[in-house]
VOPAGU-2260 file (C-alpha; in pm, 1 decimal, decimal comma):
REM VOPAGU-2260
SITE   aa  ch    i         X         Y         Z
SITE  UNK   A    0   10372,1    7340,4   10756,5
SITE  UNK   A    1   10733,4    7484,4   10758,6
SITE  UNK   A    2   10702,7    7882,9   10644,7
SITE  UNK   A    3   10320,4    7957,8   10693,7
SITE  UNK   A    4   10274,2    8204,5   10916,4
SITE  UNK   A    5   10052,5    8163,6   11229,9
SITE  UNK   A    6    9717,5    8254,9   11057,6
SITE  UNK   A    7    9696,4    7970,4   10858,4
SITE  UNK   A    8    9694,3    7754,9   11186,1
SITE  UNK   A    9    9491,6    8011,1   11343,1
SITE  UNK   A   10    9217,3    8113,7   11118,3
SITE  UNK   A   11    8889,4    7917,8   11181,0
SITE  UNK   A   12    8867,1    7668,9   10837,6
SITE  UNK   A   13    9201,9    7730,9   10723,5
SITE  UNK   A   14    9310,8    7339,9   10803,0
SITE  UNK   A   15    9030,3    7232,9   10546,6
SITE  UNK   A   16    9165,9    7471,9   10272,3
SITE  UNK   A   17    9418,5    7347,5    9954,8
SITE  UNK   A   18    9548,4    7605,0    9791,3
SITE  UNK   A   19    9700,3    7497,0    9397,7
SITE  UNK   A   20    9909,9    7696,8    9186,2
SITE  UNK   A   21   10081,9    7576,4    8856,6
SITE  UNK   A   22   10446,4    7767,1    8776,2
SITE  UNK   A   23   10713,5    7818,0    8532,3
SITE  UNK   A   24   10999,3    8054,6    8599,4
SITE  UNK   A   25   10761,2    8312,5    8802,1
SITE  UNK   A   26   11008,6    8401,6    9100,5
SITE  UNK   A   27   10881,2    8810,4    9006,5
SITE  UNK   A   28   10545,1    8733,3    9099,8
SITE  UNK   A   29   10514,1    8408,7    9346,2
SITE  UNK   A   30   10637,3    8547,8    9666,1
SITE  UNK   A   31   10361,1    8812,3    9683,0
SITE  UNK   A   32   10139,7    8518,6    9556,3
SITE  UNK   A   33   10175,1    8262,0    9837,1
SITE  UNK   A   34   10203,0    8570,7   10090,4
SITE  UNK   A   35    9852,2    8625,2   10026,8
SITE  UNK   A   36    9751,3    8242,5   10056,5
SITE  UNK   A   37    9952,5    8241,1   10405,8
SITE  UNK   A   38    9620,8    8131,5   10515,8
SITE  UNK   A   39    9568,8    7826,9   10355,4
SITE  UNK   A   40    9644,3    7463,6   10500,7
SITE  UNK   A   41    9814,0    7336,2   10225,2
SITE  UNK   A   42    9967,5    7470,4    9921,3
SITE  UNK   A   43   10025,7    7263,9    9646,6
SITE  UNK   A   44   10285,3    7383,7    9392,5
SITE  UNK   A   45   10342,5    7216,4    9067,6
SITE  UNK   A   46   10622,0    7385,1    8867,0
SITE  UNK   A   47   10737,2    7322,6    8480,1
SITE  UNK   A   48   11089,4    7308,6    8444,9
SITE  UNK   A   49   11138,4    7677,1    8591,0
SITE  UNK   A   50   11500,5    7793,6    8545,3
SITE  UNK   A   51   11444,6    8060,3    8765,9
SITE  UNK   A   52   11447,9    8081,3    9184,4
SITE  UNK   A   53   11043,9    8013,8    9181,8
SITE  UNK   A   54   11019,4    7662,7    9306,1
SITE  UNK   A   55   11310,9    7752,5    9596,3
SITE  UNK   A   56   11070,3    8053,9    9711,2
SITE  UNK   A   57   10801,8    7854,9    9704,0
SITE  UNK   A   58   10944,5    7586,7    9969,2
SITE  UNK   A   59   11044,4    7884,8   10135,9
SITE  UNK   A   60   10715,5    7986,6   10154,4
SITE  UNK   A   61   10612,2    7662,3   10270,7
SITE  UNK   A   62   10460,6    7535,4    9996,3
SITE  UNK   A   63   10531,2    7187,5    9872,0
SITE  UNK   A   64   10671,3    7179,0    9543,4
SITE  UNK   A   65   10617,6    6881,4    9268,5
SITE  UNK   A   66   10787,8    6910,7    8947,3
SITE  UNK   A   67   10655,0    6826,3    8623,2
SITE  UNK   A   68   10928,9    6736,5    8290,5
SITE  UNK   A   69   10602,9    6766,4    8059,9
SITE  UNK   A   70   10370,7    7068,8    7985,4
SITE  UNK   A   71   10056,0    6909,9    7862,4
SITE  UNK   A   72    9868,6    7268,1    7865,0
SITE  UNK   A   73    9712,7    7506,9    8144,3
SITE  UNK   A   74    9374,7    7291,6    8216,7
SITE  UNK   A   75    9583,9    6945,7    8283,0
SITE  UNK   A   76    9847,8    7072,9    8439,4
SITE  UNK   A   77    9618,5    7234,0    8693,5
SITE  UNK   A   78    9425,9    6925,5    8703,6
SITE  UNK   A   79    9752,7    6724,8    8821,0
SITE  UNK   A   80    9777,9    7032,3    9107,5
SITE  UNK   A   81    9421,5    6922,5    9169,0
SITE  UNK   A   82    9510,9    6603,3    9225,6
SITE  UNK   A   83    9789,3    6639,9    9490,8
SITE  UNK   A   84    9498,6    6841,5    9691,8
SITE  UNK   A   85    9442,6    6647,3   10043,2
SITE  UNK   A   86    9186,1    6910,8   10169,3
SITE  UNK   A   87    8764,0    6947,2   10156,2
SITE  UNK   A   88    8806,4    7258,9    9976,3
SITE  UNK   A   89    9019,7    7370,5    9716,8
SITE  UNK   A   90    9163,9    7748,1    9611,0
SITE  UNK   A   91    9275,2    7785,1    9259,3
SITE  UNK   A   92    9505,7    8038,1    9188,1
SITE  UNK   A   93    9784,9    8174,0    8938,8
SITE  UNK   A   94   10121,9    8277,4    9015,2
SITE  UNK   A   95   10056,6    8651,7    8906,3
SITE  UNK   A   96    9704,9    8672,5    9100,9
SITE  UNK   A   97    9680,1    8804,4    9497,3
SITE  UNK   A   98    9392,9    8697,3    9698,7
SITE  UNK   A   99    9287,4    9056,4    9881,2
SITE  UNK   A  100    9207,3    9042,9   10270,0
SITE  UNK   A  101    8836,1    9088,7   10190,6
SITE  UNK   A  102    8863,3    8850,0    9982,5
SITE  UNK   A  103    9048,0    8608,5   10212,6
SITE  UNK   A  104    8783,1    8632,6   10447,4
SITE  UNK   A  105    8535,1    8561,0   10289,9
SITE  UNK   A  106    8700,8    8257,9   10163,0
SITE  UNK   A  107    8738,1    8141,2   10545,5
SITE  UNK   A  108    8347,3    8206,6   10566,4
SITE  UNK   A  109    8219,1    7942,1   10327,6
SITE  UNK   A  110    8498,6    7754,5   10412,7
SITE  UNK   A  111    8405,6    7691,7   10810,9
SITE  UNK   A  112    8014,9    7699,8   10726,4
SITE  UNK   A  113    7803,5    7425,9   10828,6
SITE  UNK   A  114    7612,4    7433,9   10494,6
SITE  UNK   A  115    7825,4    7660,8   10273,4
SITE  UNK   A  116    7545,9    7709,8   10002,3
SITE  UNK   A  117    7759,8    7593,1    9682,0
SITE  UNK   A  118    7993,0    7342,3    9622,4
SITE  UNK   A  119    8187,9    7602,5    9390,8
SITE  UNK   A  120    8192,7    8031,3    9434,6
SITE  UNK   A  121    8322,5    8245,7    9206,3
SITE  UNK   A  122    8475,4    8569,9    9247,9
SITE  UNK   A  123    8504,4    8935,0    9058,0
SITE  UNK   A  124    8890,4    8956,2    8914,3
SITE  UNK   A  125    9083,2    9291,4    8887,5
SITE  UNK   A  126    9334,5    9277,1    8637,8
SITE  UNK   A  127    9577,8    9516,1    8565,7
SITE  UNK   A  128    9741,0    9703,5    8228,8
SITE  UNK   A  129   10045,3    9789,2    8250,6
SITE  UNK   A  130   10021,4    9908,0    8598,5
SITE  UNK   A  131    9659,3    9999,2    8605,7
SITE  UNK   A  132    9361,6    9800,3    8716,2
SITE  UNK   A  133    9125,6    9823,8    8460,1
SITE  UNK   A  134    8750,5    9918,7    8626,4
SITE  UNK   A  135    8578,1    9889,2    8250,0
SITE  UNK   A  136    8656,3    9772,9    7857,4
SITE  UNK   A  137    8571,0    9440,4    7973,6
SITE  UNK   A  138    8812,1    9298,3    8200,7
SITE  UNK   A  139    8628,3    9415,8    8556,0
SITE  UNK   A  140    8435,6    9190,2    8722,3
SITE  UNK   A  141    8537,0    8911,6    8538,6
SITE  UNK   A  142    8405,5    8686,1    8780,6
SITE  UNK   A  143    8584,4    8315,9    8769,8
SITE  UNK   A  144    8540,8    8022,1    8962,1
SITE  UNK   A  145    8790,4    7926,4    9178,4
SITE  UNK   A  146    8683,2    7814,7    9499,5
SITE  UNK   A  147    8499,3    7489,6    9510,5
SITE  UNK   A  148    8488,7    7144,7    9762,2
SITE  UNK   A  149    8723,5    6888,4    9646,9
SITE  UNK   A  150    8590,3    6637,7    9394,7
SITE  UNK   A  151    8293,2    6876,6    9276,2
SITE  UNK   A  152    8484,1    6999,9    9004,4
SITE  UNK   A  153    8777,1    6968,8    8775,0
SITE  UNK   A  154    8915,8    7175,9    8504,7
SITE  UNK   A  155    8876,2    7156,4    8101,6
SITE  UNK   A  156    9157,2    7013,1    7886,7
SITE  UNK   A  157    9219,3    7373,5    7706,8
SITE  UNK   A  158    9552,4    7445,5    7604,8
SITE  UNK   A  159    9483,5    7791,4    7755,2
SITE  UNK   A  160    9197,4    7966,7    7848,3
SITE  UNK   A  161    9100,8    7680,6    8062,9
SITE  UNK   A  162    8774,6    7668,2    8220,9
SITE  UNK   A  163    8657,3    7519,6    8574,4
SITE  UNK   A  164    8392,4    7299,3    8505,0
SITE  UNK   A  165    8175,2    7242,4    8789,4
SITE  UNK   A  166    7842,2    7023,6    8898,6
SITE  UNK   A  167    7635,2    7340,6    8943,2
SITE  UNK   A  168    7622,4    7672,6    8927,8
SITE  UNK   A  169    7851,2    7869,5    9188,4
SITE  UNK   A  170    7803,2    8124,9    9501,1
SITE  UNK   A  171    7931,0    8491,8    9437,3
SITE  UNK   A  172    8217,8    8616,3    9666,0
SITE  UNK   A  173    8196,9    8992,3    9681,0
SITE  UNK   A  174    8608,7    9104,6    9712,7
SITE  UNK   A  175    8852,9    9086,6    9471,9
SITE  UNK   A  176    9123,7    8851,7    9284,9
SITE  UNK   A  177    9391,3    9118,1    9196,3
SITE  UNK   A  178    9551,0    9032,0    8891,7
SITE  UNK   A  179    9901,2    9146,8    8760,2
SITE  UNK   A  180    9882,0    9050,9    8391,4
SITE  UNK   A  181   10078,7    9247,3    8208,7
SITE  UNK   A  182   10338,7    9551,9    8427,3
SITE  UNK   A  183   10487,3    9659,4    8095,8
SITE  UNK   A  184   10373,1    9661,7    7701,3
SITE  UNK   A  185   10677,9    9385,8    7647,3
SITE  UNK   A  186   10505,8    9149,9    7852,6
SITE  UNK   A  187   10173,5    9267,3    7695,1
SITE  UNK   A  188   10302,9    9169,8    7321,2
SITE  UNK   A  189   10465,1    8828,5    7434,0
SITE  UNK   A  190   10119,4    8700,0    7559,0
SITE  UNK   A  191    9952,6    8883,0    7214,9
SITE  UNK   A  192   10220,0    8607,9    7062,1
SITE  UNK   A  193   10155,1    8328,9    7261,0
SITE  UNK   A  194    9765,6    8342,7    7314,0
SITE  UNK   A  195    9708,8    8398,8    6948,2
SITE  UNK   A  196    9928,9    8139,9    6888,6
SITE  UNK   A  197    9721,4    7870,0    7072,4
SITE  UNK   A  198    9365,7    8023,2    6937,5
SITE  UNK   A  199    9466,6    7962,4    6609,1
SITE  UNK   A  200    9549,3    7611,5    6667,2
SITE  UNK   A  201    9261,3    7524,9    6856,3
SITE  UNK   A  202    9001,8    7711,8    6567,2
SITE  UNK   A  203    9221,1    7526,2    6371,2
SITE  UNK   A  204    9143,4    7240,7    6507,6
SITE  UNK   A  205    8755,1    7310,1    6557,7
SITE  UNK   A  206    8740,7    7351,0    6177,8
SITE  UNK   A  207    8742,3    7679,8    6133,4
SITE  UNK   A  208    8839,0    7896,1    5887,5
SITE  UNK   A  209    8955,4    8265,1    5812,6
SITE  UNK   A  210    9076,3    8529,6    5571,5
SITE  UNK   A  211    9298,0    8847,2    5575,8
SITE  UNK   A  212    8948,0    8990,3    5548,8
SITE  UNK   A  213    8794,1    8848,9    5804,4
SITE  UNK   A  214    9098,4    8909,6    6054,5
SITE  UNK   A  215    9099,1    9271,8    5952,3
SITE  UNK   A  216    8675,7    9257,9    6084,1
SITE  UNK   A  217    8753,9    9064,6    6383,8
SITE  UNK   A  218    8990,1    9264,1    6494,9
SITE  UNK   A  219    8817,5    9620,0    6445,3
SITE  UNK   A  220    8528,0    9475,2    6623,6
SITE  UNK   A  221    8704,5    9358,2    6937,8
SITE  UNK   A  222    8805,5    9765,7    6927,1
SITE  UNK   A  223    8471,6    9880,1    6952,9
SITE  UNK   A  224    8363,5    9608,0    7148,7
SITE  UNK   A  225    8635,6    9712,2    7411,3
SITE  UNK   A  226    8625,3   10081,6    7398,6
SITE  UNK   A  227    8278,6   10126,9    7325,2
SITE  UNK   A  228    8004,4    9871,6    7406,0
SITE  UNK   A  229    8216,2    9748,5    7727,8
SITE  UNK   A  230    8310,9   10141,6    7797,7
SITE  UNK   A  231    8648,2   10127,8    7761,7
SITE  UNK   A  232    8686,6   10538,7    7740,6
SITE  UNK   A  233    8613,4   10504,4    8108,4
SITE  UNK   A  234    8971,1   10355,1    8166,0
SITE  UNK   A  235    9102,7   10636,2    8013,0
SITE  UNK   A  236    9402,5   10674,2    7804,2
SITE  UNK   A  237    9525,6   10338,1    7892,2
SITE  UNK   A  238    9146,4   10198,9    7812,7
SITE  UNK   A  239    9232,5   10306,6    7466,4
SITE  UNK   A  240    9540,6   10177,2    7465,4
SITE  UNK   A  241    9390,8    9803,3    7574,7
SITE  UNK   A  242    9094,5    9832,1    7313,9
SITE  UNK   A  243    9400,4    9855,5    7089,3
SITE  UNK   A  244    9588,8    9535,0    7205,1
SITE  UNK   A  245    9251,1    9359,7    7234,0
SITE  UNK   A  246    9225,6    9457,8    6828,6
SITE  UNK   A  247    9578,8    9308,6    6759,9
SITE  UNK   A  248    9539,8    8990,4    6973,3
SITE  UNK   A  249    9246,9    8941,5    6756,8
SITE  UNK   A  250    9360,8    8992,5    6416,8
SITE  UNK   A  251    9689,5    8777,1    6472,2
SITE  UNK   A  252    9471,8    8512,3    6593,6
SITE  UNK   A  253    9216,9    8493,1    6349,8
SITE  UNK   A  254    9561,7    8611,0    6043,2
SITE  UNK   A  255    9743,2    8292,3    6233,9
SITE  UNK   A  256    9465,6    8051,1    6104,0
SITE  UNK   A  257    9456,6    8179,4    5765,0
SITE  UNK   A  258    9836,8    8123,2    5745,4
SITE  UNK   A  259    9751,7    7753,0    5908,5
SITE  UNK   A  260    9471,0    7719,0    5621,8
SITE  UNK   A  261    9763,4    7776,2    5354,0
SITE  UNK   A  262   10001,7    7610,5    5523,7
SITE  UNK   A  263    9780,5    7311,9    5545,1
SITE  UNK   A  264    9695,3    7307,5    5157,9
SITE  UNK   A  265   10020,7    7372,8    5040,2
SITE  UNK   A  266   10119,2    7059,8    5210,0
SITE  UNK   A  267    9879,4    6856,8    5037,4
SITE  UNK   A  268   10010,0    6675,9    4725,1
């Protein structure tokens, strides 16, 4: 494939390896992305309406790009990526994650193994905090599944949050997913908008219900939950300062249904 390097021809079980990624306007983040997947057979790239230089880097990169007008939410989009996958085993990954070498092979292990164990492994994430990677407060292992043989699995429907939802229960990988969430507090409060945004619509949905009150709870428990109980102190200053956002994420979610909740009955004649 044009722009993989050598290793991914190379490296023993790399030809039976898809690697999917869904985009939109991530040309920051995807060259360092598909770098680290350089030793995959195929990478399957299915980009929303970027306005940005992502989906040139990623033919660059030698990924092939498909384009989607749509975005019909994080679990079928990445399903449609799924889809376009031609090899026995498939790596799901996000435009801000890095697969580590450690990481990669072990990935080439189960790959190339007569009897691999599991259909589906899952693997301990790293995320990082405006430019730390947390070790604590909740975010570290955070093991997800992402590496599983092609028609085992498939992803839910979630708007976000999507889950992998496999036939059994996965193998553990040992290295880590490094994950670039958030490099500055600006990106932090956009995805405190946006992810409380879509909780509230799908509690909504669910029939639930909330109150000032009950925000106000939520989100002081997700504090101590953070700082405390998952020993967030151990992250230091910037563990208090995630406990923090972890509070606000939570109140706006739980304020946005209450505001849905009124919304909803002052519509009603």
């Amino acid at each position: 494939m044009r722009g993989l390097s050598s290793e991914s021809a190379s490296a023993p079980g790399a030809a039976d390896l898809s690697a999917i990624i869904i985009t939109r306007n991530e040309q920051a983040r995807i060259a360092d992305c598909l770098a680290s997947l350089s030793f995959c057979g195929e990478i399957i790239l299915v980009d929303s309406a970027s306005t940005d230089a992502t989906p040139d880097l990623a033919r660059a990169a030698g990924a092939q790009v498909h384009h989607t007008a749509d975005w019909p939410g994080f679990g079928a989009q990445k399903n449609r990526a799924l889809s376009l996958a031609t090899r026995p085993w498939v790596l799901s990954i996000d435009a801000d994650e890095r697969v580590t070498p450690g990481l990669r092979d072990e990935i080439l292990a189960v790959v190339r193994a007569q009897k691999p164990g599991a259909d589906a492994w899952d693997m301990p994430r790293r995320s990082s905090y405006c430019g730390q990677y947390m070790a604590h407060s909740g975010w570290y292992p955070d093991r997800v599944t992402r590496l599983f043989r092609r028609g085992s699995a498939r992803f839910s429907d979630d708007v976000v949050h999507e889950r992998l939802l496999t036939d059994g229960r996965p193998g553990h990988l040992r290295h880590d997913l490094l994950h670039d969430t958030a490099d500055d507090f600006s990106t932090v409060l956009q995805k405190l908008d946006r992810y409380s945004t879509a909780g509230a619509e799908r509690m909504y949905a669910q029939g639930r219900r909330a109150s000032p009150g009950t925000a106000v709870a939520h989100g002081l428990w997700a504090f101590l939950r953070t700082y405390l109980l998952q020993r967030g102190f151990l992250d230091g200053r910037m563990g208090f300062a995630l406990a923090v956002s972890n509070a606000e994420g939570t109140y706006y979610r739980y304020l946005k249904l209450w505001l849905l909740q009124r919304r909803a009955g002052a519509a009603r004649p």
